[in-house]
N, C-alpha and C positions, 0 to 999 in steps of 0.2 A: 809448495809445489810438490806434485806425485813423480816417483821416480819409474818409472818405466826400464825393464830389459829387454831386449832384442832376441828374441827364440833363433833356434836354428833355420825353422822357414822363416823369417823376415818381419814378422809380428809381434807386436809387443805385449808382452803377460799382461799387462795392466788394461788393455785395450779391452779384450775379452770379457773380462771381468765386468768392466764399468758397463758396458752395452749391454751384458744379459741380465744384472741389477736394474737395469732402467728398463727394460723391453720387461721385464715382471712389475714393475712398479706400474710400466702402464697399464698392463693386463688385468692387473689386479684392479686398480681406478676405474678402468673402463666394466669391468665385474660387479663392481659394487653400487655403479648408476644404473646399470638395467636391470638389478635387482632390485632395487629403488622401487623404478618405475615412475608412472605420472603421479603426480598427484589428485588427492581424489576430489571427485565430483557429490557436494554436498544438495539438497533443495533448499530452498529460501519459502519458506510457507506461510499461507496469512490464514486469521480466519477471520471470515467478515460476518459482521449481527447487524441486524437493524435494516438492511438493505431489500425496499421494496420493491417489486417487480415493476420496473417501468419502460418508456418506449426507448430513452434514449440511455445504455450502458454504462454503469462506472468503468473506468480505466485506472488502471494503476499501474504505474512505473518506474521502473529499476533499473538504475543507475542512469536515469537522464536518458533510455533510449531504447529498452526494451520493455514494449507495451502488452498488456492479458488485459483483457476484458470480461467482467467478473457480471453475472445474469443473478445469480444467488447467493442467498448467506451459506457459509459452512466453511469447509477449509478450501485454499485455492492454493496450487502449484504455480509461484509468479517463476523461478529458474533455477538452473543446475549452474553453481560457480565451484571454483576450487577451491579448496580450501587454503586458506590465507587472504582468501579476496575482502574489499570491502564491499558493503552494499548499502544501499540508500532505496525506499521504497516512499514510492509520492502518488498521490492523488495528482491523474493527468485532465479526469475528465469528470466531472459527477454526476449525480444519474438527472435525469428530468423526469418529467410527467409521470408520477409526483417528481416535485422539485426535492432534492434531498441533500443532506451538508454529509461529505465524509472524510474523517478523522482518523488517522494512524498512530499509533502509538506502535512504541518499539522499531522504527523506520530505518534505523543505522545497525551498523556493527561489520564485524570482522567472521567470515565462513570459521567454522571449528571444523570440530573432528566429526561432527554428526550434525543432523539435518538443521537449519533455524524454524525451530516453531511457535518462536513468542511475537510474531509482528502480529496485531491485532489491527482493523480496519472498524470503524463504526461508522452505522448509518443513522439518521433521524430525519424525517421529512419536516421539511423547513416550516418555522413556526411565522405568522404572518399577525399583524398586528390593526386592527379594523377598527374606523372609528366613524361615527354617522352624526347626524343632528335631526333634532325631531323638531318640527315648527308647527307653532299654533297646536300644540298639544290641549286637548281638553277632554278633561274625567280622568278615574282612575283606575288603575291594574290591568292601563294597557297592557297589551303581549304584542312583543315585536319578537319575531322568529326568526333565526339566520337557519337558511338552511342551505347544505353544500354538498355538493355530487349528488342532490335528492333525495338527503336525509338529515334528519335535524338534527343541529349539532348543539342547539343554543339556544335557549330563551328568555326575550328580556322585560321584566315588568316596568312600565313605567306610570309616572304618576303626574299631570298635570294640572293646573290649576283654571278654575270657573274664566280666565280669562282667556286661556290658548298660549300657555306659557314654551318657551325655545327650551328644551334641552339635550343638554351632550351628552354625546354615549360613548363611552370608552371598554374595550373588553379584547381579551386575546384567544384564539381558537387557531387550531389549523387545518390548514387548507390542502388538501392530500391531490388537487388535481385542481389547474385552470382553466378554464374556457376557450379554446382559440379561436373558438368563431360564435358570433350569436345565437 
C-alpha cells in the first residue's frame, strides 16, 4: 500500500504524481500507434499463358468472393489485401468457345511485405477424344480426313479388304471450337 501526505492545500503528493505518469504513459501509447499507421496494402498478382480469346471469359476468384475477369494472357491485378491477410485464388468460371481447362498453381498463402507475384493461371483448350467406324470398307489407302473450324487437322489412311470389311478408328485431335447450330 502507497502512503500518501496531505499538502497544505488539501491534496495529496502522491496523487499528482501517479496521474501525470499515467496521462504520459497514455500519450506516449497513443504516439506510437499513429505512427504506426495502417497497415499496408500489398497486390495479389497472377500471370496467366495459354488462355485463348474466347466468347465466354475466365473468372477467377479471391477468397470465395471477389471476382476479375481476365480476356488475356500476361500479368493480371486480381486485389489489394493487407498485409498479414490470407488469400486463396480459384478458378470461378472457365473460358468457352474454345472450350478451355484452367489451372492455378501457387493459389494460397499469407500477404508479405511486398506484392504476391508467384500465382500462375494456365490455360489449354480442352483436348477431345473421337472415334468412328468405317463399314463395308473396300480397297486400299483410303483417306478419311477430319477436318475442324475448315481446316485440316487429320488424316487417316485406311485399308480394307476384297470383301467391304468394318473397321474402327480410334485417334485424338483437338477441337479449338464447336458447332452450335448446323
Amino acid at each position: 500500500m502507497r502512503d500518501f501526505t496531505t499538502s497544505s492545500d488539501g491534496t495529496r503528493a502522491g496523487d499528482h504524481h501517479s496521474w501525470a505518469s499515467l496521462a504520459a504513459l497514455l500519450a506516449s501509447a497513443i504516439s506510437a500507434a499513429c505512427a504506426a499507421g495502417p497497415k499496408p496494402h500489398h497486390a495479389i498478382k497472377a500471370t496467366v499463358t495459354g488462355l485463348v480469346s474466347s466468347e465466354t471469359r475466365l473468372v477467377l476468384q479471391v477468397n470465395g468472393g471477389h471476382d476479375v475477369e481476365v480476356a488475356a494472357e500476361g500479368e493480371v491485378t486480381l486485389a489489394r489485401m493487407v498485409e498479414g491477410t490470407h488469400y486463396n485464388v480459384a478458378v470461378k468460371t472457365q473460358p468457352q468457345s474454345p472450350a478451355q481447362a484452367c489451372t492455378v498453381s501457387h493459389e494460397t498463402g499469407v500477404v508479405g511485405s511486398a506484392d504476391v507475384t508467384d500465382v500462375t493461371v494456365r490455360c489449354a483448350i480442352n483436348g477431345y477424344h473421337v472415334r468412328g467406324f468405317a463399314k463395308g470398307l473396300r480397297g486400299s489407302n483410303l483417306k478419311l480426313q477430319l477436318d475442324v473450324n475448315e481446316q485440316k487437322a487429320e488424316d487417316l489412311y485406311l485399308n480394307g479388304g476384297s470383301t467391304g470389311d468394318d473397321i474402327g478408328l480410334e485417334f485424338e485431335t483437338r477441337v479449338s471450337s464447336l458447332a452450335l447450330s448446323p
